[in-house]
C-alpha positions, -999 to 999 in steps of 0.1 A, spaced: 10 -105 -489 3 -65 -486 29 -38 -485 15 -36 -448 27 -74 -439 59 -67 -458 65 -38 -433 58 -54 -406 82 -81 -413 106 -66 -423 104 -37 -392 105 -65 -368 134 -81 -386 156 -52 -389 147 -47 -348 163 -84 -338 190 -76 -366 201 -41 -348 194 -52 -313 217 -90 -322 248 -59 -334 248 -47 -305 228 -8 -306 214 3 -278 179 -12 -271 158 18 -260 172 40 -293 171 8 -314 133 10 -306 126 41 -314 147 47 -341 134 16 -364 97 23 -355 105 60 -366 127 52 -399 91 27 -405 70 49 -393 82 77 -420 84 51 -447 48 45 -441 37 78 -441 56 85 -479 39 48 -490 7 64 -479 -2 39 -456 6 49 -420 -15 78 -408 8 105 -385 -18 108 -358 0 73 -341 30 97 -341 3 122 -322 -4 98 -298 31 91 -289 32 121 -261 4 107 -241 22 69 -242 47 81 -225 26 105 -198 4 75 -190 38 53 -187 54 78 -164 17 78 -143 14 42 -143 11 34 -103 20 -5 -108 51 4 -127 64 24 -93 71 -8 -78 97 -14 -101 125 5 -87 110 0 -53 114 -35 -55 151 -33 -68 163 -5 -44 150 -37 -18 167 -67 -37 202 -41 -41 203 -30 -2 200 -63 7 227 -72 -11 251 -44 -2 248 -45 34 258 -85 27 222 -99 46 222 -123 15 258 -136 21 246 -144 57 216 -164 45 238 -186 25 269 -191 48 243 -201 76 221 -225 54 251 -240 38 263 -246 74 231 -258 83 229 -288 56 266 -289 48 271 -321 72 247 -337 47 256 -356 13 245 -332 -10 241 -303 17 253 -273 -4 231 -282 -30 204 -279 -9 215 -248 8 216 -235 -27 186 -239 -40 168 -230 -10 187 -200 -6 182 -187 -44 142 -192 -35 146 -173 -7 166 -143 -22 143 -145 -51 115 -139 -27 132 -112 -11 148 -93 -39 134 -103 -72 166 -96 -92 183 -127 -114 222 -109 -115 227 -104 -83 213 -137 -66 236 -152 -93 267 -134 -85 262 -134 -48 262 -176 -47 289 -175 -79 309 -162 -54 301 -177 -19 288 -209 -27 309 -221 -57 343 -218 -44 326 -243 -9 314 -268 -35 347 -266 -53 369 -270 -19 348 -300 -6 351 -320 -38 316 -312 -50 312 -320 -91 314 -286 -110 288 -294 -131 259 -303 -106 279 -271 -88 271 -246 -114 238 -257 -128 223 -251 -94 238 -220 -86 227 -212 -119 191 -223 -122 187 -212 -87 197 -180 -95 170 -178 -122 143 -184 -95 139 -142 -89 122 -148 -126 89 -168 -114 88 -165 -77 73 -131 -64 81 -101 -61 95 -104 -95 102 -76 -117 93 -98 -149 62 -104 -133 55 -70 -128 63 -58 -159 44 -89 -173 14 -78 -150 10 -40 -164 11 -60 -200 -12 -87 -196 -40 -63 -184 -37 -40 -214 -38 -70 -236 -67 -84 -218 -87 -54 -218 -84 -49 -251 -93 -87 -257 -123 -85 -240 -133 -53 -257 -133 -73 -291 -151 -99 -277 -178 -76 -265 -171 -81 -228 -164 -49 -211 -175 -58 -180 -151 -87 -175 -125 -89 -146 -94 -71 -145 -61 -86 -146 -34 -73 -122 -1 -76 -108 -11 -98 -78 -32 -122 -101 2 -128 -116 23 -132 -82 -10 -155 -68 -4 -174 -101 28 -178 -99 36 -188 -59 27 -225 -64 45 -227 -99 76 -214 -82 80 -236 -55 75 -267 -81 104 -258 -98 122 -254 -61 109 -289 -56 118 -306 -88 156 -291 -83 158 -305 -47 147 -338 -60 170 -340 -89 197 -329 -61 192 -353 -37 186 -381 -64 225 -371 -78 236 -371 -39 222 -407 -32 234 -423 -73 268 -403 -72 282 -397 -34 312 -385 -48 298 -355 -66 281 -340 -38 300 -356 -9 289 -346 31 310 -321 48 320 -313 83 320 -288 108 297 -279 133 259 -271 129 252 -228 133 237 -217 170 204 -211 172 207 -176 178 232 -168 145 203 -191 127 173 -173 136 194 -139 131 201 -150 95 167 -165 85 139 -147 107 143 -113 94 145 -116 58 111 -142 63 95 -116 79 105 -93 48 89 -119 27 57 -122 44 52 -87 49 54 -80 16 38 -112 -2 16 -117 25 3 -77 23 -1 -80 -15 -16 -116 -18 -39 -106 12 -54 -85 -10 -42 -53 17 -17 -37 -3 -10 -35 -43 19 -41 -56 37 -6 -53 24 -7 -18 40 -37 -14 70 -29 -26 76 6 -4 71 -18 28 98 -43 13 121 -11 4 116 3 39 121 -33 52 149 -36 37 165 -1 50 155 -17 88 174 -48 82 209 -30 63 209 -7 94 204 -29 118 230 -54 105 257 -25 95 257 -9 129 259 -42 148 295 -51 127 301 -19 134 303 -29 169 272 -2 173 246 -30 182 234 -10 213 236 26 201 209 52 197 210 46 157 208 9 165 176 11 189 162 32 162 163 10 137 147 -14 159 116 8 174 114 13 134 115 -21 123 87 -29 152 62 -3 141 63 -15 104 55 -47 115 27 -37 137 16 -12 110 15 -40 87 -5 -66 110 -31 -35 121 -36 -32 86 -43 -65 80 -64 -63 107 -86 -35 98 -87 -10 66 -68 19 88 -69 42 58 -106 43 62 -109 48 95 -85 76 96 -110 108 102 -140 89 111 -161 93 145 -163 69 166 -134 57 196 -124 24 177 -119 44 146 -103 74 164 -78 49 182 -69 27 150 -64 58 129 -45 74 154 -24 42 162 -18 39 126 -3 76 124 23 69 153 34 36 141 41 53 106 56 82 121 78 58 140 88 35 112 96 63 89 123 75 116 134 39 120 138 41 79 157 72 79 181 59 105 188 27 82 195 47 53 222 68 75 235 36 88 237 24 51 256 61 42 279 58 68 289 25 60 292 35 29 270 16 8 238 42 3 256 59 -28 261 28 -50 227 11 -39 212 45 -51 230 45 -82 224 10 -91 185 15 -87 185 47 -110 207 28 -133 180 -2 -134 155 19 -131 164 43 -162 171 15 -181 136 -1 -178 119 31 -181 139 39 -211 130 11 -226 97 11 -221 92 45 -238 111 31 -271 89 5 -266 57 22 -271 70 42 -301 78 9 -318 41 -9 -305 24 21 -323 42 22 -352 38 -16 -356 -1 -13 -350 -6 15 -375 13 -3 -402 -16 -31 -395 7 -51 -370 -19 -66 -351 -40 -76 -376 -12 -98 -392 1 -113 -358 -37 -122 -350 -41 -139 -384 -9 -156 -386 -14 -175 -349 -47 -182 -363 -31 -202 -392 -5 -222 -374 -25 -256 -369 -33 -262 -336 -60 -238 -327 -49 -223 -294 -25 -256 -283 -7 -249 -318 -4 -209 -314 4 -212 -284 32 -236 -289 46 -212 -315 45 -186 -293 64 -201 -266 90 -213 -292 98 -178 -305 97 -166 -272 125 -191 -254 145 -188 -292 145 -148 -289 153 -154 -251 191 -164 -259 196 -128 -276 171 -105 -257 165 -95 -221 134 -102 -206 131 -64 -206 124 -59 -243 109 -94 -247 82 -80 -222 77 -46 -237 79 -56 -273 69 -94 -281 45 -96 -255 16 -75 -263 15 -81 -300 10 -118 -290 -11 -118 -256 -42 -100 -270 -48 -125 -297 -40 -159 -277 -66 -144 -251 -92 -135 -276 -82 -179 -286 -93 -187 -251 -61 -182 -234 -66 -173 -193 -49 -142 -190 -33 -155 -157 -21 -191 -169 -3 -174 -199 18 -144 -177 27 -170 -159 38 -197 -184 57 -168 -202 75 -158 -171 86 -198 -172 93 -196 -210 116 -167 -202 131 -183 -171 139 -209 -192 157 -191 -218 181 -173 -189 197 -208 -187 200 -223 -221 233 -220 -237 252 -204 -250 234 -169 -246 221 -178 -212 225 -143 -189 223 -164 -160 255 -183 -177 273 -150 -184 270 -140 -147 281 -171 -136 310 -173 -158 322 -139 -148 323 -150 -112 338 -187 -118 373 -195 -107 396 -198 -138 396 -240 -130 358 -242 -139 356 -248 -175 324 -226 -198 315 -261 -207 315 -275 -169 288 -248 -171 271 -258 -201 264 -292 -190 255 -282 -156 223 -266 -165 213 -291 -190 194 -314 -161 180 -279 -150 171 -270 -181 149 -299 -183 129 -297 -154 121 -264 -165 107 -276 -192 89 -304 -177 76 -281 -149 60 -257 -180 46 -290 -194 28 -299 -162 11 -261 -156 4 -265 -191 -18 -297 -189 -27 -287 -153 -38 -248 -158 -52 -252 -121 -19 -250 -106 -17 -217 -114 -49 -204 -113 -62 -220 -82 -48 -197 -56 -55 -164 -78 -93 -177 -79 -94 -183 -43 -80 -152 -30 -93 -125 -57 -127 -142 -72 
């Protein structure tokens, strides 16, 4: 081996080494690639124009459209959560199924795909059913560990099912890395990969895994009554039910159903979520404030009506090209358009006051900037370190070392996937993303890998790794919100059954690729 493959090893060493004691990722980054990056350039062999390139990285990062739906998408998943829309989901569908044998567990699960769908954001979908839904299961007898492995693996479901931030993030990777796959295999014209490829891709996976849990559930409720025994109490009214479940649907389907339509991208996507969002928090805060009818309230609702019918026009006919073109249709559509906008931007601003007034716009703010830093942040260390790593001849050595591991593409790929879920017990997603992710991805493309199958099996990989113990964030949340009766390894076993069908969900996309690129190919191709 070459002074360049001992640098490279022993760089991305001394980065799991820092990161494992504790330093802060983003500076961690950056500081190893520069320390290597400085040893290279005294060795001779790292040439300081990488270091010249750095400044652009991070302009192109900060211009980087798909990467604005990132804190788009959390400020939706964190104002649903603070004006408590997500604790009225799961009260009413635990009251909906909770006369049935195994009713919470149901409610659960569907619940954590529904929140996942709606905000995208593993913590807080965790916490929010730690805290409602554990202390039901615990009062009517339910077992704590079939308890807290679903709320946990449920919780993980904002990981594959869209809008997810790791699929985002994953997105704006995967089409670097393919791009610069098909440039060394000579195919420049080739299709682009994008960040509604990846949500297409992964719809259908997601809802297998919601299936698989259900079944599991309802098998442990029909073998072991006593674990998941049938409660009592009255079924919810049909107006408190369609209150709790028809608005944050609609949410979903404006915003999946506007990216996956092909209408919107995904930042676009994501601002008609975050305005959605605003609508439903307002609405919701001034009707507990006894405010239901007031001007503010009625506002929110003429707002909350435009968007909708901005939305549908849209999907009706492409508004923004009609806007300024002769013609009456085009005239009326485009100026249709402009009033519904105008009036679902005032219906927006009256949620957010609703939301100040009650309180809850300040931390919902400064939880998005938090999250939002924190990527970004990240990101830019994470470029620093990518170039470093690629002018010490990084990429080179990754290529050739998955092209030794026996296999072919089956073998490298399984080595992969192993490092991956092993470096998922210590790292976030985050850095896995930004750092393992396009030193790997080119190469298993340039193999034969579809871009589209492999964001999406990663995003599983990674799922996976939230629940495994005993580094499992998912089990760290969890634990934080658990009563003092429920035992860490309650938890542990809980989410060993879960942990399973994760795995045997990623062996079924793997032997059945289709799954995941059949919808992608039908709407995009």
């Amino acid at each position: 081996m070459d002074v360049h493959g001992i640098l490279d090893i022993a760089m991305f060493l001394t980065l799991i080494a820092a990161l494992m004691m504790g330093y802060p990722v983003a500076f961690t980054l950056a500081g190893v690639a520069l320390a290597f990056g400085l040893l290279g350039m005294a060795l001779g062999i790292f040439e300081p124009s990488y270091f010249a390139a750095f400044p652009q990285r991070v302009f192109g990062t900060m211009g980087n459209a798909t990467l604005t739906a990132v804190p788009l998408f959390v400020l939706m998943g964190v104002i649903l959560e603070r004006s408590r829309i997500a604790e009225d989901l799961l009260t009413t569908m635990g009251d909906l199924f909770g006369r049935l044998r195994g009713g919470l567990l149901f409610s659960t699960t569907l619940v954590g795909a529904l929140l996942a769908a709606s905000t995208g954001v593993v913590g807080a979908t965790v916490v929010t059913m730690g805290l409602l839904a554990l202390p039901a299961m615990m009062q009517r007898g339910y077992d704590l560990r079939i308890a807290t492995g679903s709320i946990a693996a449920s919780g993980t479901l904002g990981q594959i099912i869209p809008p997810s931030i790791v699929l985002i993030l994953l997105g704006d990777v995967m089409a670097n890395a393919n791009q610069r796959a098909q440039l060394e295999m000579g195919k420049a014209t080739s299709s682009a990969v994008s960040v509604g490829d990846l949500f297409a891709g992964a719809l259908l996976p997601g809802l297998l895994l919601v299936a698989l849990y259900l079944a599991y559930q309802a098998f442990v409720a029909w073998t072991r009554p006593a674990a998941a025994p049938a409660g009592q109490g009255e079924y919810p009214k049909l107006d408190r039910l369609v209150r709790a479940l028809f608005a944050p649907l609609l949410l979903i389907l404006a915003v999946l159903g506007s990216i996956l339509a092909g209408i919107a991208t995904a930042t676009e996507g994501a601002a008609v979520g975050a305005a959605g969002a605003a609508l439903l928090a307002g609405h919701r805060l001034e009707r507990d404030a006894g405010r239901g009818r007031g001007v503010l309230s009625r506002l929110v609702l003429v707002g909350g009506a435009s968007l909708a019918l901005l939305v549908a026009l849209r999907m009706v006919v492409d508004t923004p090209a009609l806007i300024g073109q002769p013609g009456a249709i085009a005239q009326l559509a485009g100026s249709a358009a402009i009033i519904l906008a105008l009036l679902s931007g005032a219906g927006v601003l009256g949620g957010l006051w609703a939301l100040h007034r009650a309180g809850a716009m300040a931390p919902a703010l400064a939880s998005t900037t938090s999250i939002t830093a924190m990527v970004f942040t990240i990101l830019i260390g994470a470029a620093l370190f990518t170039l470093v790593f690629r002018g010490l001849g990084g990429d080179d050595w990754v290529a050739s070392m998955l092209a030794a591991v026996p296999g072919g593409l089956t073998g490298a790929l399984f080595f992969t996937f192993t490092v991956m879920f092993v470096l998922g017990f210590f790292l976030d997603f985050i850095e896995i993303c930004f750092v393992v992710v396009p030193l790997v991805a080119t190469p298993l493309i340039v193999m034969g890998a579809d871009p589209v199958w492999l964001g999406v099996l990663m995003a599983m990989v990674l799922q996976t790794s939230f629940l495994t113990p005993p580094f499992g964030f998912a089990l760290f949340y969890l634990r934080g919100v658990s009563p003092p009766q429920v035992a860490t390894w309650d938890i542990y076993r809980g989410v060993a059954p879960f942990i399973l069908l994760q795995i045997l969900a990623v062996a079924v996309i793997w032997l059945a690729p289709s799954i995941v690129t059949w919808l992608p190919g039908l709407l995009y191709r």
